[in-house]
Structures are given as C-alpha cells and as structure tokens.
VOSE-551521 format. One record per residue (C-alpha): x, y, z; residue in three letters. Coordinates in steps of 0.1 Angstrom, whole numbers. Example, Ala and Ser with C-alpha at 12.3 -4.5 7.8 and 13.67 -1.06 7.14 Angstrom:
BEGIN
{r {123, -45, 78}, 'ALA'} {r {137, -11, 71}, 'SER'} 
This chain:
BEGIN
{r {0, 0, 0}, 'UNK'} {r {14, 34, -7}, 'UNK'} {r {18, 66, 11}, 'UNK'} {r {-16, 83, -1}, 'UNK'} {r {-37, 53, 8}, 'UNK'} {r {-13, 51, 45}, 'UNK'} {r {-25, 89, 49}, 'UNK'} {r {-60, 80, 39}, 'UNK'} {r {-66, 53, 62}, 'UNK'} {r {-52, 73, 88}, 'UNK'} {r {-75, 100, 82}, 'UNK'} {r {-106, 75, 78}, 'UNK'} {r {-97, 58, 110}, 'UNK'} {r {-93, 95, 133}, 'UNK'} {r {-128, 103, 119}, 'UNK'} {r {-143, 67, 124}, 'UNK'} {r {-132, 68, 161}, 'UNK'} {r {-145, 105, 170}, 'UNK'} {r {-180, 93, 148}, 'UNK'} {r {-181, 60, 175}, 'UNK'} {r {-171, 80, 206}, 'UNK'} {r {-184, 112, 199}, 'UNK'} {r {-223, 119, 211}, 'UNK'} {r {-255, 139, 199}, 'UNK'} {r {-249, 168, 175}, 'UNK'} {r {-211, 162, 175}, 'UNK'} {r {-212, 126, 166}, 'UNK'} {r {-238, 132, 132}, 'UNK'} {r {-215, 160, 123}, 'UNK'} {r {-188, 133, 124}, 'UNK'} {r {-205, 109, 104}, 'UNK'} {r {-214, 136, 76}, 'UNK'} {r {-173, 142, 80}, 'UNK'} {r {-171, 103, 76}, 'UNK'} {r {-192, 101, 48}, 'UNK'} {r {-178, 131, 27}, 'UNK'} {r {-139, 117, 31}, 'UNK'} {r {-153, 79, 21}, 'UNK'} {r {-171, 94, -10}, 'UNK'} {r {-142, 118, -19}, 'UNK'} {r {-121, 85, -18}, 'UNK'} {r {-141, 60, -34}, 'UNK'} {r {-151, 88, -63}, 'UNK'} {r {-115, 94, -67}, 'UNK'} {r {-110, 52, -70}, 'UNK'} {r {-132, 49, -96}, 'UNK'} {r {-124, 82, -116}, 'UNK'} {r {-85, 69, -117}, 'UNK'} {r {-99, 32, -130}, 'UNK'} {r {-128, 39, -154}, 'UNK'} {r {-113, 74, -168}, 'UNK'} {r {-74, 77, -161}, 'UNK'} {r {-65, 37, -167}, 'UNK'} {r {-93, 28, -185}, 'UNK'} {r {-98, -7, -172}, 'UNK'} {r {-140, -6, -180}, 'UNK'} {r {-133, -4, -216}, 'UNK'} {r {-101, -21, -214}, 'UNK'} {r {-97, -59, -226}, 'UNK'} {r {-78, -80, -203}, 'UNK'} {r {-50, -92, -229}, 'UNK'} {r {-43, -125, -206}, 'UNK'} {r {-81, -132, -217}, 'UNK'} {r {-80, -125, -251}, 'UNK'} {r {-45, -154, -253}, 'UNK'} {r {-68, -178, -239}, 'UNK'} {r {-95, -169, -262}, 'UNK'} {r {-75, -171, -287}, 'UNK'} {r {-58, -205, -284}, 'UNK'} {r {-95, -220, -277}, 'UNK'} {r {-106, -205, -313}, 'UNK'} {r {-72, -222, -329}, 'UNK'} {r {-74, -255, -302}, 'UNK'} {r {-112, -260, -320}, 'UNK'} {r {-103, -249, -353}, 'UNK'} {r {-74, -276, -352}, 'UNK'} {r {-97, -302, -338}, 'UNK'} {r {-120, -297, -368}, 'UNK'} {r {-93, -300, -388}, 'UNK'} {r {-78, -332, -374}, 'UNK'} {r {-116, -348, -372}, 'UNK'} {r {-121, -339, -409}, 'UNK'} {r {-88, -350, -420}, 'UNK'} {r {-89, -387, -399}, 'UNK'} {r {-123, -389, -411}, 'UNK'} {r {-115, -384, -447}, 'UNK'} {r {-85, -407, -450}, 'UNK'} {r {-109, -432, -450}, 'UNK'} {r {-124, -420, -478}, 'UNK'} {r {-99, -418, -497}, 'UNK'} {r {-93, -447, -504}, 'UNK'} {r {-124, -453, -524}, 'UNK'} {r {-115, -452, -559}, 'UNK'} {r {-128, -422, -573}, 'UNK'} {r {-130, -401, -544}, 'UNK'} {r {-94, -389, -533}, 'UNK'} {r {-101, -357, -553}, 'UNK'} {r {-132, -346, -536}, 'UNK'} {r {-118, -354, -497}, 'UNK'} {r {-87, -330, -509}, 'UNK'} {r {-111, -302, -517}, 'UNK'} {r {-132, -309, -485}, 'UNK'} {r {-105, -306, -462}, 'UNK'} {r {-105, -269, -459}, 'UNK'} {r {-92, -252, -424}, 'UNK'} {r {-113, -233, -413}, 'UNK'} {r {-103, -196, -419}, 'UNK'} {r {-120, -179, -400}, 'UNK'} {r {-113, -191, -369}, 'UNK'} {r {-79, -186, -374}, 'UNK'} {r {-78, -153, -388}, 'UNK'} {r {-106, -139, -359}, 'UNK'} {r {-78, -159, -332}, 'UNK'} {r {-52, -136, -348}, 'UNK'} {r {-74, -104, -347}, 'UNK'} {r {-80, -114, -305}, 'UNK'} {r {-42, -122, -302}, 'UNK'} {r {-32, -83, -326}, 'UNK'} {r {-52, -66, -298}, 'UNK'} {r {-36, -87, -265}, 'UNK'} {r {-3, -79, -279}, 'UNK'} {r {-7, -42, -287}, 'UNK'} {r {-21, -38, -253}, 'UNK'} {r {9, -53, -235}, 'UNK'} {r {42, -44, -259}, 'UNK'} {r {65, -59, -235}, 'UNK'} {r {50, -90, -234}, 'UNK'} {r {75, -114, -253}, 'UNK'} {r {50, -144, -253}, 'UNK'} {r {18, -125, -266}, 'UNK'} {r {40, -115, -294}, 'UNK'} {r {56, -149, -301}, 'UNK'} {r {20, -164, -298}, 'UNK'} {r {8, -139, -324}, 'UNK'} {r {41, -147, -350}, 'UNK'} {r {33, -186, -347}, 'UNK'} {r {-5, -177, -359}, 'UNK'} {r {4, -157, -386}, 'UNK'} {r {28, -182, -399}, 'UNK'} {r {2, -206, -395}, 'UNK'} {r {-21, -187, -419}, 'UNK'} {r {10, -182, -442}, 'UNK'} {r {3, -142, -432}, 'UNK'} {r {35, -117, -431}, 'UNK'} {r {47, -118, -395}, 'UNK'} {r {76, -94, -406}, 'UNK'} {r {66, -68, -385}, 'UNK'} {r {57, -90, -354}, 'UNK'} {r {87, -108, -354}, 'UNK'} {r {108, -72, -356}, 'UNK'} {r {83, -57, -324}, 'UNK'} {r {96, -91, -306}, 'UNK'} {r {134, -87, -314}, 'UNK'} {r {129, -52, -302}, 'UNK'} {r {123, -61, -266}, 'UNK'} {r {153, -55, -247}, 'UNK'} {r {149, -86, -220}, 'UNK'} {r {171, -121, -225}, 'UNK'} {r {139, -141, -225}, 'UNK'} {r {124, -124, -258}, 'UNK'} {r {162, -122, -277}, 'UNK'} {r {165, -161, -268}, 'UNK'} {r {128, -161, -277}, 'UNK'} {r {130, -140, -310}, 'UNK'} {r {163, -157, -323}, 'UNK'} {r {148, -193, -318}, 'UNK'} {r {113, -183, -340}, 'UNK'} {r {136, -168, -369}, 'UNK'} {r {157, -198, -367}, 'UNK'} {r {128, -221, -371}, 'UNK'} {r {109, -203, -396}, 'UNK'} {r {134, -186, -411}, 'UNK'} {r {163, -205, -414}, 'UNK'} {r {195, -211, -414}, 'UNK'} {r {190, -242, -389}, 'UNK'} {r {221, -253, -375}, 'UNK'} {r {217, -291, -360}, 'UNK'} {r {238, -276, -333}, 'UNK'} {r {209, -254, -321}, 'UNK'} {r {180, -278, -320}, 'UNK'} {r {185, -285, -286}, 'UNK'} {r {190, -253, -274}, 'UNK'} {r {156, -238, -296}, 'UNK'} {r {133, -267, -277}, 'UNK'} {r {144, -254, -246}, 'UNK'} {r {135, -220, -253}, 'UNK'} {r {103, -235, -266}, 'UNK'} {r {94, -255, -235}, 'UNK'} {r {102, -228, -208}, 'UNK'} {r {88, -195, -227}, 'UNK'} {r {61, -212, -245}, 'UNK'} {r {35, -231, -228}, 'UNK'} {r {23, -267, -231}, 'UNK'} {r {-8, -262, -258}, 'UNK'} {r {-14, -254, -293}, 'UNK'} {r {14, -225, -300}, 'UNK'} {r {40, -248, -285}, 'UNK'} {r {25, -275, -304}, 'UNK'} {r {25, -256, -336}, 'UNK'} {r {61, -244, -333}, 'UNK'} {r {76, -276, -324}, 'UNK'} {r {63, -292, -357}, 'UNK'} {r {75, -261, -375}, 'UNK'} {r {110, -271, -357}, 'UNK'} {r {109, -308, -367}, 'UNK'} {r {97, -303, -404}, 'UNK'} {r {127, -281, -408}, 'UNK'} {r {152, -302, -390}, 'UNK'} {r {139, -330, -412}, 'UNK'} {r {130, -351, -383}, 'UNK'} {r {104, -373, -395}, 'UNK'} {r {105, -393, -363}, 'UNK'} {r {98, -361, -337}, 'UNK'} {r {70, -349, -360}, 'UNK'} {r {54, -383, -361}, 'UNK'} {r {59, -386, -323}, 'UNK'} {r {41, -351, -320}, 'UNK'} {r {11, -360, -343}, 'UNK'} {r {5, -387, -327}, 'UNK'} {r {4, -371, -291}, 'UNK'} {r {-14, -341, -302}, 'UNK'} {r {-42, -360, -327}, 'UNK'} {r {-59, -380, -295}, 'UNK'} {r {-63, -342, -277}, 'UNK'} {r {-82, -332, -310}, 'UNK'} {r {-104, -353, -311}, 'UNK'} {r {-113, -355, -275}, 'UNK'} {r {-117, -314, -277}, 'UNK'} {r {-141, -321, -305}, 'UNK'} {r {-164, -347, -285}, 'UNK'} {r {-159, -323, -257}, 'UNK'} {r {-176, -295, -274}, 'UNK'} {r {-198, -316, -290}, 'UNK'} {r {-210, -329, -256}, 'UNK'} {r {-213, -293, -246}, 'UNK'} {r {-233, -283, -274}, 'UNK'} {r {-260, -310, -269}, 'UNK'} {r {-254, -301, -227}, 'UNK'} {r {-262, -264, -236}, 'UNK'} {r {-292, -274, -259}, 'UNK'} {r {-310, -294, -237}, 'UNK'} {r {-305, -270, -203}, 'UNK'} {r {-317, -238, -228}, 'UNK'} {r {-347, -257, -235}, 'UNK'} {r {-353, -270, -199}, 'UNK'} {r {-345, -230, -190}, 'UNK'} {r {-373, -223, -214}, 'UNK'} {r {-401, -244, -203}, 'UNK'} {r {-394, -237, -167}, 'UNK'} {r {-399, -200, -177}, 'UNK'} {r {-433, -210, -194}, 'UNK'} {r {-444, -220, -168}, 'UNK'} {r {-429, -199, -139}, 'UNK'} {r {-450, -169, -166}, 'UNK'} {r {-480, -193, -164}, 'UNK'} {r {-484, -191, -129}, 'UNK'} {r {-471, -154, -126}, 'UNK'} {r {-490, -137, -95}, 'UNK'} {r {-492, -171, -76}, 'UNK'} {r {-468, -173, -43}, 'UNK'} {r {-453, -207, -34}, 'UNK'} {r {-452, -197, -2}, 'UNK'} {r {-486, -191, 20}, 'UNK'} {r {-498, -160, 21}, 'UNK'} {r {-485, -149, 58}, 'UNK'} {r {-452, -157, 48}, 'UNK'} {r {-455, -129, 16}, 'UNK'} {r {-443, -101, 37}, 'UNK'} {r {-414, -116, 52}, 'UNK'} {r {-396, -104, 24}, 'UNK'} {r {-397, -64, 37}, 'UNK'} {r {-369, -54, 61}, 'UNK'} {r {-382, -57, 97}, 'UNK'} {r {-365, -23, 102}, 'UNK'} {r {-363, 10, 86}, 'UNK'} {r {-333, 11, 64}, 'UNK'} {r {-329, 46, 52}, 'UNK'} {r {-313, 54, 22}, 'UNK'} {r {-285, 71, 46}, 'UNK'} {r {-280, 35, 62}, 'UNK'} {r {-277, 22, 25}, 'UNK'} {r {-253, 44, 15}, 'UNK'} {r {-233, 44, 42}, 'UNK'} {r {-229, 6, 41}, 'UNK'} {r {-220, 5, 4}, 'UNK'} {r {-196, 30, 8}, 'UNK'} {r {-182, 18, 41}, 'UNK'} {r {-174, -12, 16}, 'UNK'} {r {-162, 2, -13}, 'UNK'} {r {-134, 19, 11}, 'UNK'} {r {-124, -15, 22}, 'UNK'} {r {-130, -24, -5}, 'UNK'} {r {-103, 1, -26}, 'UNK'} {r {-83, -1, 1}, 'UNK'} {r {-75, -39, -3}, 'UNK'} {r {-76, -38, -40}, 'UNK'} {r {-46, -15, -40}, 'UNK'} {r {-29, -41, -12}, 'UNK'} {r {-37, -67, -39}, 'UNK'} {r {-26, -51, -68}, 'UNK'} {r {4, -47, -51}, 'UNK'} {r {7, -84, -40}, 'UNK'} {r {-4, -98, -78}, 'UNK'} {r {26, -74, -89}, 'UNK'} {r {51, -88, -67}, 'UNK'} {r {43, -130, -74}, 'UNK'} {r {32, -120, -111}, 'UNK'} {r {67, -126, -124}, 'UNK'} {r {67, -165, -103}, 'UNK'} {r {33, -171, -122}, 'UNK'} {r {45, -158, -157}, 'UNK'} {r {31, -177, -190}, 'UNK'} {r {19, -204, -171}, 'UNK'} {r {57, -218, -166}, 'UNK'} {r {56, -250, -143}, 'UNK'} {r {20, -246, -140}, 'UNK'} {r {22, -283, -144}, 'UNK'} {r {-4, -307, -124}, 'UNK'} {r {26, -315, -95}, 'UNK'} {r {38, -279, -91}, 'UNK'} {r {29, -255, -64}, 'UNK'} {r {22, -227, -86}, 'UNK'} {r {-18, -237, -89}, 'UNK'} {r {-23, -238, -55}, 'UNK'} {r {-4, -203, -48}, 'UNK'} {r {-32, -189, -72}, 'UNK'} {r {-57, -199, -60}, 'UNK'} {r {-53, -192, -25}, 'UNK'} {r {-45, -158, -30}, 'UNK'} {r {-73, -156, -51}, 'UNK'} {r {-97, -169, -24}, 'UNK'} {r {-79, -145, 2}, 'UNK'} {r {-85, -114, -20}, 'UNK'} {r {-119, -125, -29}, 'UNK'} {r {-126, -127, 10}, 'UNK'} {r {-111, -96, 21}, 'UNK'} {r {-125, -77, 0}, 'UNK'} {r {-165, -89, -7}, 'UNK'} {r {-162, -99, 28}, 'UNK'} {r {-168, -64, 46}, 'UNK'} {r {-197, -56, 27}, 'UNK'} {r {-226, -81, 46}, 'UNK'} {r {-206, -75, 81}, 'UNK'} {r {-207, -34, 74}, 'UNK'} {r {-241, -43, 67}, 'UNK'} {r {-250, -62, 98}, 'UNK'} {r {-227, -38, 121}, 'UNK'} {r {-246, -2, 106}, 'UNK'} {r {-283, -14, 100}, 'UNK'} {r {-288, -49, 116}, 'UNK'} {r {-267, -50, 148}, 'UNK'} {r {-282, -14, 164}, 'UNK'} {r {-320, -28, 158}, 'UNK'} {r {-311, -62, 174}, 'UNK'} {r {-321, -82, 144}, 'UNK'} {r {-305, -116, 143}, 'UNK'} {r {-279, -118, 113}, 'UNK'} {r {-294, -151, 95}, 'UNK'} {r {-332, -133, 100}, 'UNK'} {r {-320, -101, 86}, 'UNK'} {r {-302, -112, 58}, 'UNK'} {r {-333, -137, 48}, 'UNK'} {r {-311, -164, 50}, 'UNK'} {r {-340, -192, 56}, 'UNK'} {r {-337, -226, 53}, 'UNK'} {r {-371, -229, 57}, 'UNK'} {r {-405, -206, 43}, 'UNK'} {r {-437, -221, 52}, 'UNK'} {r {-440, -249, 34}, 'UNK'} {r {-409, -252, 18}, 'UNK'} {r {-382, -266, 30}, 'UNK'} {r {-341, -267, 28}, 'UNK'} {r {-349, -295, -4}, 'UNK'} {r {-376, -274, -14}, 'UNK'} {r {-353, -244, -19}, 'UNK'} {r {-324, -257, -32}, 'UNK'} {r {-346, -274, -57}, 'UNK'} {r {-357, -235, -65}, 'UNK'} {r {-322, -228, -70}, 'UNK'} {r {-318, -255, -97}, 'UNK'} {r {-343, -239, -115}, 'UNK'} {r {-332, -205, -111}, 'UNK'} {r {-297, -218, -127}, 'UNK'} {r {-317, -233, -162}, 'UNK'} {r {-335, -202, -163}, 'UNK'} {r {-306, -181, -162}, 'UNK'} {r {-287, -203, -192}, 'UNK'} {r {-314, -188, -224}, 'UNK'} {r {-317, -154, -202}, 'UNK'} {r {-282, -150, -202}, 'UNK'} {r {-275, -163, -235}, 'UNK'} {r {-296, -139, -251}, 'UNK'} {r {-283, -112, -232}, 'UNK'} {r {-248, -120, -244}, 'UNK'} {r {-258, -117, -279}, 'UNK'} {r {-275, -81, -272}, 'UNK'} {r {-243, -75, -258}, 'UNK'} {r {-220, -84, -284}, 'UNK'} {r {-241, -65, -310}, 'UNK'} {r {-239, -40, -291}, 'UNK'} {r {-202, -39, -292}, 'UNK'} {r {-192, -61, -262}, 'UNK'} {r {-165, -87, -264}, 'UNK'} {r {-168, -107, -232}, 'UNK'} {r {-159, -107, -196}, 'UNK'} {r {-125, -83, -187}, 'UNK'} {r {-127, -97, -151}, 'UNK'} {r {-88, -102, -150}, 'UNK'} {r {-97, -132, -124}, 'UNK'} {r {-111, -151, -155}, 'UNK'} {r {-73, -151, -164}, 'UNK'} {r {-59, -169, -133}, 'UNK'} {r {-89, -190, -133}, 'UNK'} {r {-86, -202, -166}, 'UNK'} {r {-43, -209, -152}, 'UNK'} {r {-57, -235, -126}, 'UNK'} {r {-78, -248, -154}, 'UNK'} {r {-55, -256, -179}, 'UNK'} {r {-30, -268, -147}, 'UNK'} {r {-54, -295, -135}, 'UNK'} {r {-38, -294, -105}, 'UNK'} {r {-69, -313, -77}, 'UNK'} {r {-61, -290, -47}, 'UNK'} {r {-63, -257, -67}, 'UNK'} {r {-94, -269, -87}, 'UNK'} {r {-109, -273, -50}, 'UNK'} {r {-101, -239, -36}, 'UNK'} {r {-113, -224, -66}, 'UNK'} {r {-148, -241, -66}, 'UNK'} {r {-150, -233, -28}, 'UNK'} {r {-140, -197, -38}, 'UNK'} {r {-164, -196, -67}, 'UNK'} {r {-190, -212, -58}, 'UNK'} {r {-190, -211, -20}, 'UNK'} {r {-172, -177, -8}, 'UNK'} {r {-189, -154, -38}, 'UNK'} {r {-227, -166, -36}, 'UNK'} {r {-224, -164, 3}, 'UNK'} {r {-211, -123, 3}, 'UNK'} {r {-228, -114, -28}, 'UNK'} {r {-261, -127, -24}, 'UNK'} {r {-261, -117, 13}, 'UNK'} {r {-253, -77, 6}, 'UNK'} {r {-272, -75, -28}, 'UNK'} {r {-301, -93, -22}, 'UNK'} {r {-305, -102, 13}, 'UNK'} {r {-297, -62, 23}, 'UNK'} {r {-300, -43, -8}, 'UNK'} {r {-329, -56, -25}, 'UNK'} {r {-350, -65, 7}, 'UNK'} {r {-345, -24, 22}, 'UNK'} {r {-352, -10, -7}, 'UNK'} {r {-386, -34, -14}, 'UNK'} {r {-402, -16, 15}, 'UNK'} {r {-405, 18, 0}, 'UNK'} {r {-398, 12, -41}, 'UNK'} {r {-421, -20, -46}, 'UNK'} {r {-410, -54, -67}, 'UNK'} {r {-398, -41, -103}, 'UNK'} {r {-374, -4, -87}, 'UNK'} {r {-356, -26, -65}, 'UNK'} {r {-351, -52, -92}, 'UNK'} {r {-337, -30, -115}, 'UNK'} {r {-318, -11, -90}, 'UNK'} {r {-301, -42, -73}, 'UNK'} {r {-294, -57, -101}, 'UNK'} {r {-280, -26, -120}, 'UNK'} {r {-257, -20, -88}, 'UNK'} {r {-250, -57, -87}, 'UNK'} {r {-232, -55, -125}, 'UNK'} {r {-217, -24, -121}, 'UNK'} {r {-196, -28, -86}, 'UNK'} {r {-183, -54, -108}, 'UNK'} {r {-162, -29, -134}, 'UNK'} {r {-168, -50, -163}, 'UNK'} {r {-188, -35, -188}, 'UNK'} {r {-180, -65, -215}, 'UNK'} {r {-205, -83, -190}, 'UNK'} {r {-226, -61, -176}, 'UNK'} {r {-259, -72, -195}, 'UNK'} {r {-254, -109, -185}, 'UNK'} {r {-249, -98, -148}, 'UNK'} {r {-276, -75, -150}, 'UNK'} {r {-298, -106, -160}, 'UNK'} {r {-284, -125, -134}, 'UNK'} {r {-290, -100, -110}, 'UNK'} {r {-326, -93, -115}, 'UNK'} {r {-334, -130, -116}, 'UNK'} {r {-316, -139, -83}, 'UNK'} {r {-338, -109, -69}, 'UNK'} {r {-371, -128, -86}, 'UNK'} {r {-363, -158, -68}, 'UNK'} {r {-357, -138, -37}, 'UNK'} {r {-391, -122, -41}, 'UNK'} {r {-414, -156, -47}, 'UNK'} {r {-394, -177, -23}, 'UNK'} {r {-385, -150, 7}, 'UNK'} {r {-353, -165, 17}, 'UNK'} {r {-320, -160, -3}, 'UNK'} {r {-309, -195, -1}, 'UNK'} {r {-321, -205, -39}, 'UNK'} {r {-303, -175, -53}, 'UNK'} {r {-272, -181, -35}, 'UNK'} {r {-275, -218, -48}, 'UNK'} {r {-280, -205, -84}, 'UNK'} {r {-252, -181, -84}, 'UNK'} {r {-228, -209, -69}, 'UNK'} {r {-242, -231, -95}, 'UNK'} {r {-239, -202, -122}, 'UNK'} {r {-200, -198, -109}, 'UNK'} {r {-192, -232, -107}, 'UNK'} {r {-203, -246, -143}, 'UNK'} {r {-183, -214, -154}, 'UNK'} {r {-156, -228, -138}, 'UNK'} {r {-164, -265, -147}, 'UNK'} {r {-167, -256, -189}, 'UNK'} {r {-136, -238, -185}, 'UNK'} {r {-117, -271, -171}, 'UNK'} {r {-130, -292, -198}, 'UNK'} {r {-120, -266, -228}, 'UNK'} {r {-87, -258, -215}, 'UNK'} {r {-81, -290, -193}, 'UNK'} {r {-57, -314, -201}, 'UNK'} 
C-alpha cells in the first residue's frame, strides 16, 4: 500500500473513532465528515480506474491469449476430425479428389484468433509471449509476421532475444543441428504446453527434417483433438437441452405469474423488519467500497510482486505449487475484499436494531412450506432459467459492441484450469462457488434488494439491485449478462422469501463457469 492510501486510512480511522465515541450533535457531524472523506475517496477510486486507466473499456490481454488459443485448439480439432475422417475415404476409388477439396481449415477461426491475439499484444508491448503467440499464428495462416517478429526482437529482456532468435531460426532459417537443442528449450520454458507450442515444435521438426519427432508429435497431439471435438460436441448437446429446460421452466414460472409458493402470511417476510434509510444504504456500500479500494490497492500490489513466479503459465504443471499459490491468493483477495460488505451491513443497520444476522439477511432454510430440499430445488431452476436469459443477453451484448468478460480473475482461473492441478481446482470451486454466492447474495439481495422493497415495490428494486450488482463489478463487456443474473436472483428472492435458492443458483452459475472452463482448457 502506498503513502496516499497510508494517509487515507489514517485520516478514515481518526474520523471513524470521533463518529463512535463522539455523542449527539457532534457525533452526526462526524458521520457527515465520515461520509464526505469515504465518497471523496471512493469517487476518486473509480475516476483513476474507469477514466485515467481505463480498465472498463479495457480488454484483459491475458483473456484475449486464452480466447484465442481456444478459437485455434477447436479450429485444429476440426481439422484433425475432418482429415482422420476423410483418409478413410480416400481410399475409395474415385473419391481422393473430392476429400482433398473438403478438407478446408477453417479460416475464419484462425484469422478472428489472430485479430484477438493483434489486440492482447498491442495492449501489453512488452510481453515477449503475446507477441511470439501472435508470429506462430500468422505463420500458420501463411500471413506476413515481418513486422511482429521485428516488435519481438525489439524487446530489450534475455527471455524475448533467446525467444525471438529461436522463431527466426525455425521459420526462417538457417537451422544449425547444433541449435536444436538449445531452440526446444526456449520452446518448452517461454512457450506453454498447448497449441502455440505444439504448432512451433512441428514447424522445428519439419525443418530439421525429423520425420520421427514430427510423427511422435502428431501422434500425441491428434488424440487431444479429437477428445476437444467430442468435448464441445457434448457441450453443445449439454447447452441445448439446459436452454430448453430453461425455457419451459420460464413458461411455466410466466403461467403461474401472481401465484406465491409460499402461504400467504409468509408474503411479507420479504420487507426489512427495520427502517433502512437510504443514509444507512449508502453508508454501508460506501463503508465497503473503502475497504474495498483499500485492499484492491494491497492486492494489486501483492499480484505485482508473485506475477513474475506465475508468468506464462511456466511450471503450472499438475505436480507444481504454482496452482495452489493462485488460488489461495485468489480466495484471500476475494474474501477480504467482498467480505466487509454483509458485516458493514450487519454492524450499521442490523446489529443497532437487534435483528439476528441469519433473519435479517433472509437467510431461511425454511419458508412455510418449503423446505431446505424445497429451496435448493428453487435454485436449480433459477440456474436453467438463467442459461437462455443470459445467452440472449450476451448476444444483445455483443451486437452492441461487447467482447466478453475483462474480469482479470477469469485469467488466473482459466491458469488453474489448464494446470489440473486437484487441490487448486478445489479452492477455486470453494472460492467460486462457496465464498462469492455467500457475500454477494447476502449484501445484494438479502440487504440491498430487501430495504429497498419496503418503500420502491418489486420491479425499482429489481432494477436497481441488479443494475448495482453489474456495475460494482467494473466490467462493462458483461454487464448485460450480470444484470440478468442480477434481476433474476432478486425474482427468486421475491417468490421464495429466503435467499438461499439464489445463493445456490449463483454458486451453481460460478461453478459450471468454472467447470466448462476445465473441460475446454483442461488437459
């Protein structure tokens, strides 16, 4: 943390203790104080990440490498699926000419993979493996990588001249056998395990003439193609069927609209049993925004200082420690800063009208009729509804001009992922689907929605919640699908009165996130 936040917190913490200790006229004159520093603060947060470093707008170049190699990974499966499937059919007489013709790669993939990896490498110059990355696809497509190769020569680091020398040897030429073994160590330490490294290392066998290393490598890599094929064609069939179950449960959820599954003195249990005002509301989201900014600068800090151990997924093998660093830093951050915002919420507005924390957070395991089954079964429904509500938000989205999710968190996740190591995997579902439904759920729905139900009615708060709900999250790529999310969850809040099937959908939503991102990008 540096010297401005130091002087910050010191400030907030002076005018916290004189708002505690401080009585009558005095003490709301410190809370005003309070109030003014902590929006001064958090305004001045935000200003320096949405306008000065532009991180709403700004893709996540980490993302957009992963992106990319899934485009090229399932373009190459095609390819491999077509090819093995037509060398079969070539062997009927007649027909060799027409299997030639069919086997087309498919283009576009690869030249859409190349657009995604142009715009992760102009947004991080430096980085010696985006550009490598990007050279290897554009010699793939037979493009000119001239200029590529030149940017990667250009960086002044031992890593990208071993880097850039190696590439220009391979594709380039001369090839001296003498180098061979020193190129495929530069390969396996800068370049991942995965399609690039994949891609190169044949380049490096075809021009070393080594017919027995390029047959090794097609054979190794050919069985992960076609399992990535039956893997999305699983998911495709997978995604089908839960849009369609989404679907009907909609129908009938629609068909029944108006009609409570709960009995009808349970329908107010939803209001807040107190008088939140919006002063108590806004004090407890900015009380948590504080902390809030105040960690994130801790943890940019802390991902600055253990970014170069976790650099282009080096040794991010299944065995290595690497995974499980990740992820518990990832579930430490996540709890220290989502963390503050239900206990702010309990210590400002529940704790002084002596409501009981799992009461006045609607935190029910059972609502009249229904229950703990009951509502987790409501959950389960609330996730298939979500699947076509999202979806179609998405697409609104992208023709809107959104390209996805900048959350840079997707990046690590998508590291543990593609590590397969068992104890990160764990932490990360605990973190994603445990830790992030429990906080989230508890301040957004169980405090936000419910206080401000009592005075704005069902669709205000909705909207509201929700809107608040996708924007704390900085990440305008996805803010229609959280929005959808968001206003959902607070539906299912409304008809069951208990937050419990909401927190299970968003765990679920979190953890088949998580789940589709181990089978693309799993080994």
């Amino acid at each position: 943390m540096d010297n401005c936040n130091i002087l910050w917190l010191l400030v907030l913490l002076a005018t916290g203790a004189a708002a505690f200790w401080l009585k009558d006229r005095q003490k709301k004159l410190a809370v005003i104080i309070l109030y003014l520093i902590t929006t001064l603060y958090v305004g001045g947060k935000f200003y320096q990440s949405i306008f000065l470093e532009n991180r709403l707008n700004k893709a996540t170049p980490a993302i957009d490498v992963d992106r990319a190699e899934l485009m090229l990974r399932l373009g190459s499966a095609i390819e491999s699926v077509r090819g093995s499937a037509l060398d079969s059919v070539k062997a009927i007489p007649g027909t060799a000419a027409a299997a030639a013709v069919a086997v087309r790669r498919p283009t576009d993939v690869f030249l859409a993979a190349q657009r995604v990896l142009e715009r992760a490498a102009d947004a991080e110059p430096e980085s010696a493996g985006a550009w490598a990355k990007l050279i290897i696809v554009e010699h793939e497509r037979k493009a000119d990588y001239s200029s590529s190769l030149e940017h990667l020569s250009k960086i002044n680091t031992p890593s990208a001249q071993e880097l850039a020398n190696s590439i220009k040897s391979v594709f380039r030429g001369p090839l001296e056998p003498a180098q061979i073994g020193e190129i495929k160590r530069v390969f396996r330490e800068q370049i991942p395990d995965g399609w690039y490294r994949a891609r190169v290392m044949e380049s490096l066998y075809r021009k070393a003439n080594d017919k027995v290393g390029l047959e090794k490598l097609r054979q190794q890599n050919l069985p992960h193609s076609l399992y990535l094929f039956f893997k999305m064609v699983a998911l495709a069939i997978f995604g089908v069927l839960a849009v369609l179950i989404g679907l009907v449960i909609i129908f009938f959820q629609l068909l029944f609209v108006g009609r409570s599954s709960v009995h009808k003195d349970e329908r107010a249990l939803v209001k807040a049993p107190v008088y939140t005002s919006p002063a108590t509301i806004y004090g407890v989201f900015i009380a948590w925004l504080t902390a809030q900014s105040m960690i994130g600068s801790l943890a940019q800090s802390t991902m600055k200082s253990i970014s170069p151990y976790l650099k282009m997924s080096d040794g991010m093998e299944s065995g290595s420690s690497k995974p499980v660093l990740i992820a518990l830093t990832v579930a430490a951050l996540y709890l220290l800063s989502n963390g503050p915002g239900p206990l702010f919420a309990y210590v400002i507005s529940l704790r002084p009208a002596k409501i009981p924390f799992f009461e006045g957070f609607r935190l029910r395991t059972r609502v009249g009729k229904q229950g703990p089954v009951r509502l987790v079964l409501e959950g389960l429904a609330t996730w298939f509804m979500a699947v076509p509500l999202v979806l179609v938000a998405s697409i609104i989205g992208y023709k809107l001009g959104a390209t996805g999710s900048s959350n840079p968190i997707i990046a690590l996740v998508m590291e543990a992922a593609r590590a397969g190591n068992i104890v990160s995997t764990v932490l990360f579902y605990l973190t994603l689907g445990v830790l992030a439904p429990l906080c989230e759920e508890t301040l957004f729905r169980g405090f936000l929605y419910a206080s401000l139900r009592r005075s704005l009615g069902v669709v205000p708060s909705m909207l509201l919640s929700a809107g608040l709900f996708a924007g704390f999250h900085l990440d305008l790529g996805a803010f229609l699908p959280l929005f959808t999310l968001g206003c959902l969850f607070a539906l299912t809040f409304e008809r069951t009165k208990s937050i419990l099937p909401s927190m299970v959908a968003h765990g679920l939503w979190n953890s088949g996130t998580f789940t589709l991102l181990l089978l693309l990008f799993g080994s």
